[in-house]
Structure formats: C-alpha cells, structure tokens
C-alpha positions as CSV (number, residue, x, y, z in Angstrom):
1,X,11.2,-14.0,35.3
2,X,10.7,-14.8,31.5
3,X,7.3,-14.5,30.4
4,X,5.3,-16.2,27.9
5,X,5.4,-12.2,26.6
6,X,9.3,-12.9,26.3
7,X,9.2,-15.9,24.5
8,X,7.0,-14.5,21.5
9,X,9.5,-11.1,21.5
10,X,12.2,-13.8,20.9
11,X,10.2,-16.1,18.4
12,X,9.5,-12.7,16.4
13,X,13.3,-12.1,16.4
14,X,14.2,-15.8,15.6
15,X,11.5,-15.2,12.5
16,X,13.9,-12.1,11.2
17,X,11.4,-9.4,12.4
18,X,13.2,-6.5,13.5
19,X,10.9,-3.9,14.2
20,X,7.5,-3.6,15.7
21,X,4.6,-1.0,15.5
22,X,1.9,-0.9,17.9
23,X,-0.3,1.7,20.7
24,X,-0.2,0.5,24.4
25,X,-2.9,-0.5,26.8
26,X,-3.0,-1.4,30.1
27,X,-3.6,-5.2,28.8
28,X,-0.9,-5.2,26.4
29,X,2.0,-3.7,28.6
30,X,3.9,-7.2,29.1
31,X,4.1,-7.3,25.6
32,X,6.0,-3.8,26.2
33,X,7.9,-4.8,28.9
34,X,9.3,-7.6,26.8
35,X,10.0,-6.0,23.6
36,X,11.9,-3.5,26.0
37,X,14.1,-6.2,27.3
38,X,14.8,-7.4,23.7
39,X,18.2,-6.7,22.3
40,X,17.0,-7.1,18.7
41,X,13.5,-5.7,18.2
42,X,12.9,-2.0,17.8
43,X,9.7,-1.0,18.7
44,X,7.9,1.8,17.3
45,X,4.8,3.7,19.9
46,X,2.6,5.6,17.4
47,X,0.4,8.3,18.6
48,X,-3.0,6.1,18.2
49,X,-3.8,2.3,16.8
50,X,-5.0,3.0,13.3
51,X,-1.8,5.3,12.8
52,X,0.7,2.7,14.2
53,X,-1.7,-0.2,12.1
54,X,-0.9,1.9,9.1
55,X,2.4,2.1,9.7
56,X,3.2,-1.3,9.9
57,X,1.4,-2.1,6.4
58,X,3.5,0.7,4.8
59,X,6.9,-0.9,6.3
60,X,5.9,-4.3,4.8
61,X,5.5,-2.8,1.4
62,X,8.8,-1.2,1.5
63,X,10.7,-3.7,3.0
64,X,9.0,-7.1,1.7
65,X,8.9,-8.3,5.2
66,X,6.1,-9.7,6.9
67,X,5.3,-6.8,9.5
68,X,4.3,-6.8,12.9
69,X,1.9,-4.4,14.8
70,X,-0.1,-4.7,18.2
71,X,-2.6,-2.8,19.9
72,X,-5.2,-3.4,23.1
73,X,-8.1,-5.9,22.7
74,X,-11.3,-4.3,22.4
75,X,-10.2,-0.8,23.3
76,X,-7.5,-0.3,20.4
77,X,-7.6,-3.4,17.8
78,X,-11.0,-1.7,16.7
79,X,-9.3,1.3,15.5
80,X,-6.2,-1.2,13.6
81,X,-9.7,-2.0,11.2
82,X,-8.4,0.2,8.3
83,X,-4.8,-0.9,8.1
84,X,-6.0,-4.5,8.3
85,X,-8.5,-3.8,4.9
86,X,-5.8,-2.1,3.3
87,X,-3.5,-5.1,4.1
88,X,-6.0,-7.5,3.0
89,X,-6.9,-5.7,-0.2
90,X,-3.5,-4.6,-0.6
91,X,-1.6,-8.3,-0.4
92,X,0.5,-7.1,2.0
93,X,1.9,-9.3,5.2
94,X,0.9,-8.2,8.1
95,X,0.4,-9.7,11.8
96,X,-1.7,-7.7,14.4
97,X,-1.0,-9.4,17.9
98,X,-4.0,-8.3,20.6
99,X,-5.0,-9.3,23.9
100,X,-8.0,-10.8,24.7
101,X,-10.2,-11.6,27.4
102,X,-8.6,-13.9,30.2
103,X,-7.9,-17.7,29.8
104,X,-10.4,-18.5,32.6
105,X,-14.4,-18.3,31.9
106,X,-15.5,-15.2,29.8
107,X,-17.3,-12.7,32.2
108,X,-20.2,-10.6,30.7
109,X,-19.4,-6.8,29.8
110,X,-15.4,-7.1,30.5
111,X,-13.6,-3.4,29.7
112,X,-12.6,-4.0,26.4
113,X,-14.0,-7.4,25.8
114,X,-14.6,-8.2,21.9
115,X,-14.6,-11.2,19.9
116,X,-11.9,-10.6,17.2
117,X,-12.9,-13.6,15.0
118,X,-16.1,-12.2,14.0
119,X,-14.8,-8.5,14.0
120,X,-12.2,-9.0,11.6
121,X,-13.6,-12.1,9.3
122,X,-14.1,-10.0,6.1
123,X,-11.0,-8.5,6.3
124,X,-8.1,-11.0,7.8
125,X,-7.0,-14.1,6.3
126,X,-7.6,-15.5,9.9
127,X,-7.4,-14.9,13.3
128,X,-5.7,-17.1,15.4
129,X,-6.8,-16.9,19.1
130,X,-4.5,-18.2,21.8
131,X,-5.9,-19.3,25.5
132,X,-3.0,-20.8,27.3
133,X,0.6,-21.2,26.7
134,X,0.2,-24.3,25.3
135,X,1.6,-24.3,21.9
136,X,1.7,-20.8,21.6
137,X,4.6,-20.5,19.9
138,X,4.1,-22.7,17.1
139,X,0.5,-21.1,16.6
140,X,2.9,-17.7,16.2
141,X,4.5,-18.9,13.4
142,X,1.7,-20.6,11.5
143,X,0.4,-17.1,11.8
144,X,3.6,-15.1,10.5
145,X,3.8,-18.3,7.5
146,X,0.0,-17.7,6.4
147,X,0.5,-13.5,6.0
148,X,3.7,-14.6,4.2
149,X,1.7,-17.1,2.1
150,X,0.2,-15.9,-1.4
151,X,-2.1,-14.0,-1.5
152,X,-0.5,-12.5,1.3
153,X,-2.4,-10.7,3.6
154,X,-3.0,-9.9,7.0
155,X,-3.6,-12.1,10.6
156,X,-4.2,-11.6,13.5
157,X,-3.6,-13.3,16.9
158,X,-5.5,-12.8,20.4
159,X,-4.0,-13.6,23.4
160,X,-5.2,-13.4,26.8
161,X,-3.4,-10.9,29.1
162,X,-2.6,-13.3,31.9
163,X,-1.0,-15.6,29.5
164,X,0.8,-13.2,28.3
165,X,2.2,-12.3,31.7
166,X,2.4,-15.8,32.9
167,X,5.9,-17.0,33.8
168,X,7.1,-19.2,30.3
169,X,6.7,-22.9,30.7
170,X,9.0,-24.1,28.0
171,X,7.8,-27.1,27.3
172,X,3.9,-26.2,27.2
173,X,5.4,-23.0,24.5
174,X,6.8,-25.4,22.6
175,X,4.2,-27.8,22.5
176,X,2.4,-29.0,19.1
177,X,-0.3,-25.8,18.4
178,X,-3.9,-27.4,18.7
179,X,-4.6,-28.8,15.1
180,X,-6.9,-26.2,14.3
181,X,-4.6,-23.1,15.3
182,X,-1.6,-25.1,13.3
183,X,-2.9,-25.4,10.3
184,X,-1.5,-23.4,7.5
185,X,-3.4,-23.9,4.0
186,X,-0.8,-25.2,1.2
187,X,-0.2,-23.2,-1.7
188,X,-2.5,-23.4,-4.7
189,X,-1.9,-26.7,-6.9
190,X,-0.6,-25.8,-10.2
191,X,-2.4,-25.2,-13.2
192,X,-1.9,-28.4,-15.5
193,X,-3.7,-26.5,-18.1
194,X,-0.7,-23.5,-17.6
195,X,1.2,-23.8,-20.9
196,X,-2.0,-24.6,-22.8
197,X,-3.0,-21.1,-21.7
198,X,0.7,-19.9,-22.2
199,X,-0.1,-20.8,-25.8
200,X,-3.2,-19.3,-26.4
201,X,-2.5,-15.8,-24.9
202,X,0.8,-15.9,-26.7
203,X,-0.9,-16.7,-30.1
204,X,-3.3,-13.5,-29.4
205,X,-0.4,-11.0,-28.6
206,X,1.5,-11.9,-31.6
207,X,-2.1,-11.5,-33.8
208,X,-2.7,-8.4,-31.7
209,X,-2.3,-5.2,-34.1
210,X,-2.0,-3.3,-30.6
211,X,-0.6,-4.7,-27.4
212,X,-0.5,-3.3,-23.7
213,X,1.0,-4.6,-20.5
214,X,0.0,-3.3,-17.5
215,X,2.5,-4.1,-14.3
216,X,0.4,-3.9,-11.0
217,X,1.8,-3.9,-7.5
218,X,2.6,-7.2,-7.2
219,X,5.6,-6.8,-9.5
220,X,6.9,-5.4,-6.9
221,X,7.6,-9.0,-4.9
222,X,11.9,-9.7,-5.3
223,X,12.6,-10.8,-8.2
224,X,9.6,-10.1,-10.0
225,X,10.9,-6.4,-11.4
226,X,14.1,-8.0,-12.8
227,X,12.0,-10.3,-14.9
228,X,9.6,-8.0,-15.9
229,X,12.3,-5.9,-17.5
230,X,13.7,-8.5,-19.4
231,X,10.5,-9.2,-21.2
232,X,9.4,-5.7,-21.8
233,X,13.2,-5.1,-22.9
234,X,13.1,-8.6,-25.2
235,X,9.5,-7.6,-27.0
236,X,9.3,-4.2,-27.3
237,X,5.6,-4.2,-25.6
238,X,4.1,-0.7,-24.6
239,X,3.9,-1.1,-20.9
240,X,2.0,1.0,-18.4
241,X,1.6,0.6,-14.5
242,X,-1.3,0.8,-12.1
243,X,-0.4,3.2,-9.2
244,X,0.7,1.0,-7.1
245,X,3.1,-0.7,-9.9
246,X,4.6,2.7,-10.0
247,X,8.3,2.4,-10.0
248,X,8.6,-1.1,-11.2
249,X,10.2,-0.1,-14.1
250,X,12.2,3.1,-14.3
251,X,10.3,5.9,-15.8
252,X,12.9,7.8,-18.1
253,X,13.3,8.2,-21.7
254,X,10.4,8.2,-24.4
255,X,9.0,5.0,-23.9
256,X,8.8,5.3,-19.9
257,X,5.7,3.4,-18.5
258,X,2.9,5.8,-17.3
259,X,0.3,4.9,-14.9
260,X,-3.4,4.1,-16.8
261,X,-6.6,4.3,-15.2
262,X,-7.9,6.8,-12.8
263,X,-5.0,8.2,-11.4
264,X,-3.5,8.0,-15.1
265,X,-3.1,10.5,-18.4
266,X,-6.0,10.4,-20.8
267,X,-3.9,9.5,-23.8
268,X,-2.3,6.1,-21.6
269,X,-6.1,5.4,-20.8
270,X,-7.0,6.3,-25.0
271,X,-4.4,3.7,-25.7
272,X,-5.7,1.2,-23.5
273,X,-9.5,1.4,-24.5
274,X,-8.3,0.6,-28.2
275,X,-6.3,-2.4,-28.2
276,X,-6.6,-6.1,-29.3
277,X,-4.9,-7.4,-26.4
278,X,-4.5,-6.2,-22.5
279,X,-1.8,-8.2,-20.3
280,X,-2.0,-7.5,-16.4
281,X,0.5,-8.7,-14.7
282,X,0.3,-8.7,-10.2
283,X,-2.7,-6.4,-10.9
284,X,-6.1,-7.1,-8.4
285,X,-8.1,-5.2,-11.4
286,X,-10.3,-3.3,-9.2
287,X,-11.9,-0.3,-10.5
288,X,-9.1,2.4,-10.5
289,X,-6.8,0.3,-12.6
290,X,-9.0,-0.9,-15.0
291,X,-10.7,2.8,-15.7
292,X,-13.4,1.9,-14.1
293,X,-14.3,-1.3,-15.1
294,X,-13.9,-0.5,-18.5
295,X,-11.0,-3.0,-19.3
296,X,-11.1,-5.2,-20.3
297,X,-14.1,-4.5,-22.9
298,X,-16.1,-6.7,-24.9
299,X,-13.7,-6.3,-28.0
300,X,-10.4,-7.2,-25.8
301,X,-8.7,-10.4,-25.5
302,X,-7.4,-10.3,-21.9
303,X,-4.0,-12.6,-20.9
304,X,-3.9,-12.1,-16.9
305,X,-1.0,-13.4,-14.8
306,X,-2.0,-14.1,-11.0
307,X,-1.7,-16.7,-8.7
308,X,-4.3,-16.2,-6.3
309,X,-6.7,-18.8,-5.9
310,X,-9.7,-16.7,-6.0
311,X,-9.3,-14.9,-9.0
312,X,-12.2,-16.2,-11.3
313,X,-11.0,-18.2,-14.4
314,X,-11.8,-16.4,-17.9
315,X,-13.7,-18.1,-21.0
316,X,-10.9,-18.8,-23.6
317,X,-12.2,-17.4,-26.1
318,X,-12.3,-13.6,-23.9
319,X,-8.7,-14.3,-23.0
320,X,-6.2,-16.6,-20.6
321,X,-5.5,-16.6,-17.2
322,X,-1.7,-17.9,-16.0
323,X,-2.4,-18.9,-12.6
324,X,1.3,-18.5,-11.6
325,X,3.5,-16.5,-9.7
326,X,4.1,-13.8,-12.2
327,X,7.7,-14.0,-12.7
328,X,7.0,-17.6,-13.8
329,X,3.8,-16.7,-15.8
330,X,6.3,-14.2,-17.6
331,X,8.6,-16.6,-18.5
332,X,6.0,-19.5,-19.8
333,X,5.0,-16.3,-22.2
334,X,8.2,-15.6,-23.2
335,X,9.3,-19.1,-24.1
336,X,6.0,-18.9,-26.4
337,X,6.7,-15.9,-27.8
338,X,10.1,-16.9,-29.0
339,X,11.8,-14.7,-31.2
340,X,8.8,-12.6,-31.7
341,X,8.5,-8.7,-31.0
342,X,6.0,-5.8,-31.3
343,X,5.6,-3.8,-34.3
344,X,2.6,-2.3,-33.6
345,X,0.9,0.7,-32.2
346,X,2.2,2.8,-29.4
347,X,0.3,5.7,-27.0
348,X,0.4,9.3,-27.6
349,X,3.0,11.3,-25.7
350,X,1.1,11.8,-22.1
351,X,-0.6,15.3,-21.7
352,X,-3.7,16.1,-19.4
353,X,-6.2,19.2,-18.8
354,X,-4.5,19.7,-14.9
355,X,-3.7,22.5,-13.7
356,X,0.0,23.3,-15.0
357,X,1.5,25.1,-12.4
358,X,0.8,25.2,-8.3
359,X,0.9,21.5,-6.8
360,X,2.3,20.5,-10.4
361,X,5.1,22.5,-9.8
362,X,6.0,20.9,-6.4
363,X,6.2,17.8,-8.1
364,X,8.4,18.7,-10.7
365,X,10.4,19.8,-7.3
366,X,10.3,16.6,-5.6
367,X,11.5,15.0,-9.1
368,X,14.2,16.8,-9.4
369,X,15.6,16.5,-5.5
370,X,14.5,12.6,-5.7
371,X,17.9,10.7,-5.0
372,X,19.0,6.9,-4.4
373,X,16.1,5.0,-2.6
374,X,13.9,7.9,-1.8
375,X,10.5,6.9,-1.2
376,X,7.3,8.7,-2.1
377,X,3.9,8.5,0.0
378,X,0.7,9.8,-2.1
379,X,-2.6,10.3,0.6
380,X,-5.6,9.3,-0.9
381,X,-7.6,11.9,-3.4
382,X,-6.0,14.2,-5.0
383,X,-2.5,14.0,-3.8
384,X,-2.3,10.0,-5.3
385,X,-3.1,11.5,-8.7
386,X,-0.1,14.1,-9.0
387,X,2.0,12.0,-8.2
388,X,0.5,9.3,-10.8
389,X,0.4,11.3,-13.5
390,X,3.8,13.8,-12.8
391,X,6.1,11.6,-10.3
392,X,9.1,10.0,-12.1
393,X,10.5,7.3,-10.1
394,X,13.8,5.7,-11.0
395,X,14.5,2.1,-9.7
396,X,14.4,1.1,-6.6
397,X,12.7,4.3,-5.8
398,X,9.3,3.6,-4.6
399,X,5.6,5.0,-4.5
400,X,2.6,3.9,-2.1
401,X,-0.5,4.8,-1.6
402,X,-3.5,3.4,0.0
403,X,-4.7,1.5,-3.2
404,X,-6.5,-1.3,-1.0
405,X,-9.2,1.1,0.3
406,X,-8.5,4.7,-0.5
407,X,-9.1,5.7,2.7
408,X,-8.0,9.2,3.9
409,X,-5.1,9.5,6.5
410,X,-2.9,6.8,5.3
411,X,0.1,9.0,4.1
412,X,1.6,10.5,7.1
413,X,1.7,7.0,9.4
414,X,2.3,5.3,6.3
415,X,5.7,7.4,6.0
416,X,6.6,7.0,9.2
417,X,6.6,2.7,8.1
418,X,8.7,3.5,4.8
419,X,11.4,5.6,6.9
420,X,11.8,3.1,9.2
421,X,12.4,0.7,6.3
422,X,14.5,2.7,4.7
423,X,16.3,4.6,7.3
424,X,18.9,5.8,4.0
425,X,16.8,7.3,2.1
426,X,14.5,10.8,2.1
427,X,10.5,10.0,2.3
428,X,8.3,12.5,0.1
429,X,4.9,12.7,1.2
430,X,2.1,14.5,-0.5
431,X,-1.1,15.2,1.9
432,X,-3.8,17.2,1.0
433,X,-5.1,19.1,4.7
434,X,-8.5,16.3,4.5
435,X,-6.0,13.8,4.7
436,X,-4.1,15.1,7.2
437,X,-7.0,16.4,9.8
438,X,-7.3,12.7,10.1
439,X,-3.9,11.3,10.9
440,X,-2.1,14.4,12.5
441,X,-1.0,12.6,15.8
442,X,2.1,11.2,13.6
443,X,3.0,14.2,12.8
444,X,4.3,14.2,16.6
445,X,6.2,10.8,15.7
446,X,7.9,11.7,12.6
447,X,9.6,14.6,15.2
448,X,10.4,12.4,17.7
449,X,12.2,9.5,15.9
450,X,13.9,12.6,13.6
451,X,12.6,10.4,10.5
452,X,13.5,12.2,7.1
453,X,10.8,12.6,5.8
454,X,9.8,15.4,3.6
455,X,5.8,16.5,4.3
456,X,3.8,18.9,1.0
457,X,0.9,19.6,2.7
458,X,-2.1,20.3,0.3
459,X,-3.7,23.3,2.0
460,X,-7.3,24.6,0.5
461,X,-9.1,24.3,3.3
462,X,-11.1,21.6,1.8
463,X,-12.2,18.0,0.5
464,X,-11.4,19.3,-2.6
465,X,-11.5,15.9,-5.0
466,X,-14.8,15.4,-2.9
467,X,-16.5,19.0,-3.4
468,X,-15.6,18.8,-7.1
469,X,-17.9,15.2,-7.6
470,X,-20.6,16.7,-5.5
471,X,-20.4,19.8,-8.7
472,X,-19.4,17.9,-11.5
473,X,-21.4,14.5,-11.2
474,X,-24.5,15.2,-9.1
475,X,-24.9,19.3,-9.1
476,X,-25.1,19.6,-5.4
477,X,-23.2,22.2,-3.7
478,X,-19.3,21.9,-2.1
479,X,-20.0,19.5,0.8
480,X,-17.2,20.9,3.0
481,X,-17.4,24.4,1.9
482,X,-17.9,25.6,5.5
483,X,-14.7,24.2,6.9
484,X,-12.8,26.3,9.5
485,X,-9.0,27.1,7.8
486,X,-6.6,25.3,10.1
487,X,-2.9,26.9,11.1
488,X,-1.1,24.0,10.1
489,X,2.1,26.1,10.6
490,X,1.4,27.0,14.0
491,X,0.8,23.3,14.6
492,X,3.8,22.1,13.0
493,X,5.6,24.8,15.0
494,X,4.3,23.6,18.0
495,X,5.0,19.8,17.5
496,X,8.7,20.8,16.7
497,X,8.7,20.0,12.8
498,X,10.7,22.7,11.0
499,X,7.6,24.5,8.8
500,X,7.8,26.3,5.6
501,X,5.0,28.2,3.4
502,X,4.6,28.5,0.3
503,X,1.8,30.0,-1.9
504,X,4.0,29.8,-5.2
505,X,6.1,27.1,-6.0
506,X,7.3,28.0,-9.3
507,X,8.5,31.2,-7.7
508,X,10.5,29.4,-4.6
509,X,11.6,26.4,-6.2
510,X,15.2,27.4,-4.9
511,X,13.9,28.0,-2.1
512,X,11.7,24.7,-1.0
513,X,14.8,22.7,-2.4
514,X,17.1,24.2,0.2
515,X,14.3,24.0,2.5
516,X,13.8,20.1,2.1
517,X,17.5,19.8,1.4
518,X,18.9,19.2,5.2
519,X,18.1,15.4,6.4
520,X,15.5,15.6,9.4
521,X,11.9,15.9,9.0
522,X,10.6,19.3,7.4
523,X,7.1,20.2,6.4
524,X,5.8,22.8,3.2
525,X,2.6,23.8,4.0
526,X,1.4,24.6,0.3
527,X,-1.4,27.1,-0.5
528,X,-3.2,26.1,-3.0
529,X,-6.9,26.7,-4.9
530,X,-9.9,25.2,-4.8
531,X,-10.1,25.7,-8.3
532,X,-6.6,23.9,-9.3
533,X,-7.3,20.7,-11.6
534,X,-5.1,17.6,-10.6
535,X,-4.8,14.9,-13.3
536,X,-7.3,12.4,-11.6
537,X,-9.4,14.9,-11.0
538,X,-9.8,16.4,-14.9
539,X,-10.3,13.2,-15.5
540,X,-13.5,11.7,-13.2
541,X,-14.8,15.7,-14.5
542,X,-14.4,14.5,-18.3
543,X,-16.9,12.2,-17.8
544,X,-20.0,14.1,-16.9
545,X,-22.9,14.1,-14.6
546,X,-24.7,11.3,-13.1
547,X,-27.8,12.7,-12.7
C-alpha cells in the first residue's frame, strides 16, 4: 500500500531534497516507514529533536538547500524550538514536518497534543497544518517555496498521524491546497526610489575620508560572493565581515577582511567606530555585529543593502537603504561609483590582549591542516570568538556558528549537518565542555555515520565566557565554579570516537596534526585555564563594570 506518508517522501524528492534529519515517535513512524522505502532520500536519526533540529539548519547553511527535519507532535517538536529561532533569526530555509492530533474531533488531554500555530508564531514564518489528504501535497510545496522565499526562514507543517498512514488517494493529494494553506506571499515590490538611493550613498562613499564595508552572512547566497569580490577588487574599500560572513572573501594577504564587532580584533572595531561611511551588506545588524549597537553612530552615514521587507527604512540624511538583493544592490553602487576608488584610510594590522598561546595555538593548528572545502563549526561563547578573531578561511571554506541566538550546544549537531553536506571535506569543530554537556548525544551520531569531523573540546571545567561577566561587569562570584570535572575521554572512549588529550598545544602540534590527520571522526580533548583570555572575551572585559 502507498501512503499519504509515501507521497510526501516522493514530493520531497521531486523538490531536490536529498536528505532528511529528524527523531522518531510513535506518531511519526509512517513518515519512517516511507522515507525507508525511498530510493532517493537519506535520512538522518539524531540522538534527540533539538540535536537533529540543529542539524538540519547547519546542512542548509552549507548546502544552500532548503532543509528538511521532523520530529513527534507535542512530545518532540517542543524540543526542535531552538533550531527553529536560529533558522528564523538566521535566514536560513528550513521545513519541520510534525504530526498532529487526528483528523477527526480534537479530544481533551491527547498524549502529546499541542497546538503548533501558537507555539511556534514568534519564531516560524508560518505553520501550515494539514487535516486530510486533500491537497496535501500542494500545501507541501507552498511550504518548501515560503522557507525558500526571502527572508528565508523556517516552516513548519502538522499533519495528523492517521493521515499520514492513510492509504494515498491520488486525486484528493493532488487536489488544489485550501486557499488559505496555498498561499505563498509574493516577493517584496521593488524599490522605485532604488537608484535615487543608489545615488545618494554613492555620493557619501566617494566624500567619505574613511570607508568600511562590512559583508554579513547573507553574502553567502550563490552568486552573491562572486560579486562581492569584484567590487571590493574594483574600489579598493577596506572590507570586514560579521562572523557569520566569515569566509566570504578569502582571508590571505595584508588586506584580508577580519571579522568586527564582538567576536572581532579591537583595531577592526577602532576602525569602524571612526569612519564617515559604514556599508553592510546581507548583514541583520543585531548587536554582535554592530559592537553593540554602537554602529552606526550619530556621526556615520550608513548605506545598507537588504532586501527584507521588514528592515526599517533610514532618514536620508543618516544614510540609504538598497532594498535589493545584495548582489543587485552591489551593482546599482557600482554603476554609481564609476571609475572611482578609495584613497583613504585603512585599519591597523589586527592584534588583541588574548591569551597567545593554549586554545590560540590549536587554531593556528586547525589553519594550517585546513584543506579544500573544510568546514569549521564555532559553539557559542568563547569557542565562536577564536575562531573569529584567529581562523583564516580560504574560499569556499566555510564557518558557522549559532549567530541567530547564541545558544549553547549548537556546534556538535550542527557538524554533523555540515558533514552531511559536504561529505568531501574535514569538519573542525571547536566546543568549549558548557557547550558540549548540552548536546553530547551527537557525539554518538558523528561515530555511527563515521562523519569526518574533527572535535577541540574546550575543557576547564567551566562556563568560562559566563563566569568571567559575572567578575568583570557585575562583581559577583564564578557562577559555575562548583562544577563537577567531567571525563570526556572516558566518554569519548566509550561512545567509540578515537580520543586524544592534550594540555599543550604548542608542544604537540605534531602530534594533534597526525592525530586529526586520518579521515573518520576524532576528538582533542584540550585542557585549558580558566584564566586564558579569548579575543571576545578581552574584549566584553575592556569595557568595564556595569554596576
């Protein structure tokens, strides 16, 4: 028998998706059965939802795919709650299919019972909820167009178990969606006012006595890099990254971008604060690229490039927003700028009061081993900041991090996403042991699918970034000073990861390059102080107390 379960494994393989992510439940196990019975979907069982959620929204980033998780209603899409923020805040497509309650009348206090619309609201661009197998499949795809739409973002669909399971009437699946469910809003209406703005912002950078251009995640998107590097190439602009734009450009030679802001070098950020004229480009400006807040100030003249609808316009005489895509909003600027280029100021040469050796040594490691289309996974905290300030990625190599929330326990699902994207290529994941406390079931997946994927595990014993506000801004004690050490080699041991440690990583350099240097996963579980300054770290301490 085919089942409706069938017909949406094949609709997600007529869409292009090849691989799905998800956590079973007893409700969602026709879902399983089908994607079994597939010859053309892999799918992915992580060790819990959030991990498999998380997952998912990493293998979209690296890919540029629209991504596919599920989980059970109620019981597990609860725990997907993180991955969907981070999707949302990310602009990253992702699709969480759930089961619901059944198609016939609601009964009071079913196991699992939830109503998805209102759980997930905030943090979805919708959630589509399916009833009967009536247009079911049409309602799939205006929910795998809408994550793919700009801003893209995450959807999510509930379906009721026994429709799920219910034999596949063909011509009730392919039925028109009900109007509401088929709806798919239109992209934003161009700007008729673009190449007035074009003008304006183009007049400012070539007044500008200094000029920045900050590249943000979105330049990721394809064909978004390529232009990107013809206009920093054609003007000569000093050009930085947020953390997430990481990589965009390749960062060799003098002039290679560095990332500004709080996971950023105080001179990048020095340079910032002074000039005449800031350009984002695919940047959401939230508070860690924008130092806080701080840029653009009073004194700036601010040209942003993004085409999502909500971003609030600017006052012209504060600066110009290009509501375009940004390849497009790069090229209106160019053809204004003409023959013009930057003669200007340019930033110091990057330098920082970190800690010099320890996990800054494991980085230099991790650059130098760094190959092809390797990937890089920073965890929240700490870990995100060395490899900000100290990573040096090449193109098409990659960073991500969990710059939508900065939520701990994103790096080690989030590499098992990026290694099923790029099955090539060597995954470098920095955790700090906070991080890792949180997510450590994955551990267990990266083993069993043999991913190659390289784990530093950050091991003080602590919530180290966390302890050090707690001193530094409001003079209280180490909030986690009475942590119990964890054996993390003895667990890694007992999962079946091949375990190193390390207390000195300028000493075994050699040695943790040989270590990493046979494909399969390994993990270095890296001893380090609760004293050692990372780079975002010496910065949040440079700016004093609160209290």
């Amino acid at each position: 028998m085919v089942t409706v379960a069938d017909a949406m494994a094949a609709r997600l393989s007529e869409y292009g998706v090849s691989h799905v992510f998800g956590y079973p439940g007893e409700t969602s196990l026709s879902l399983y059965a089908a994607f079994q019975r597939s010859e053309s979907l892999s799918h992915i069982v992580g060790r819990c939802p959030r991990g498999a959620a998380y997952a998912a929204e990493a293998y979209a980033r690296i890919s540029g795919e629209v991504a596919v998780c599920d989980a059970p209603g109620g019981i597990g899409s609860p725990y997907c709650t993180p991955a969907l923020l981070e999707a949302y805040n990310s602009g990253t497509p992702l699709v969480l299919i759930t089961s619901g309650p059944s198609k016939s009348t609601a009964r009071p206090w079913a196991t699992g019972q939830v109503e998805h619309a209102r759980l997930f609201e905030s943090i979805t661009k919708r959630v589509y909820v399916i009833r009967a197998q009536e247009g079911a499949l049409a309602t799939l795809d205006a929910a795998l167009a809408l994550a793919a739409r700009p801003r893209r973002g995450p959807v999510v669909i509930e379906i009721a178990p026994d429709v799920l399971e219910a034999e596949a009437d063909e011509a009730l699946l392919n039925a028109p969606a009900p109007a509401a469910d088929a709806e798919v809003p239109a992209d934003p209406a161009g700007d008729p006012r673009v190449a007035e703005r074009a003008r304006a912002a183009a007049r400012a950078i070539r007044n500008g006595a200094s000029v920045a251009l900050i590249a943000g995640g979105g330049s990721h998107t394809e064909g978004t890099a390529e232009v990107l590097r013809d206009f920093v190439g054609r003007f000569g602009i000093p050009v930085f990254t947020t953390l997430n734009g990481k990589g965009v450009l390749s960062e060799t030679g003098d002039d290679a971008p560095r990332v500004v802001g709080s996971k950023g070098d105080t001179p990048a950020n020095e340079y910032i604060s002074g000039c005449d004229v800031v350009l984002y480009a695919g940047s959401k400006m939230g508070d860690k690229s924008t130092n806080q807040y701080a840029w653009p100030s009073a004194d700036q003249f601010l040209v942003r490039i993004d085409h999502d609808p909500r971003v609030a316009d600017i006052a012209p005489e504060r600066g110009s927003l290009l509501r375009e895509e940004i390849d497009r909003g790069l090229r209106l600027l160019a053809q204004e700028l003409g023959d013009w280029s930057y003669g200007g100021a340019r930033p110091r040469a990057a330098s920082g009061s970190w800690s010099p050796s320890g996990t800054a040594s494991l980085v230099r490691t991790v650059n130098a081993a760094m190959a092809g289309q390797d990937v890089c996974v920073g965890e929240a905290s700490v870990a995100s900041g060395w490899f900000g300030a100290l990573l040096h990625l090449v193109t098409p190599q990659r960073l991500i991090t969990p710059r939508g929330t900065g939520s701990l326990g994103y790096a080690i699902p989030a590499s098992v996403g990026a290694a099923v994207a790029r099955p090539d290529a060597a995954v470098w994941t920095l955790v700090g042991d906070g991080g890792l406390t949180m997510s450590i079931g994955e551990l267990e997946t990266i083993a069993r699918l043999g991913l190659n994927v390289k784990v530093t595990i950050l091991d003080n014993g602590r919530l180290n970034l966390i302890d050090q506000h707690a001193i530094h801004h409001h003079k209280a004690a180490a909030v986690s000073r009475d942590f119990l050490r964890i054996d993390w080699p003895g667990i890694c041991e007992a999962i079946g990861l091949p375990v190193m440690s390390c207390d000195d990583p300028d000493q075994d350099a050699a040695r943790i390059s040989s270590f990493f240097a046979a494909k399969g996963p390994a993990v270095l579980v890296l001893g380090t102080s609760v004293d050692e300054i990372s780079p975002d770290m010496a910065i949040a301490i440079k700016k004093g107390p609160l209290i």
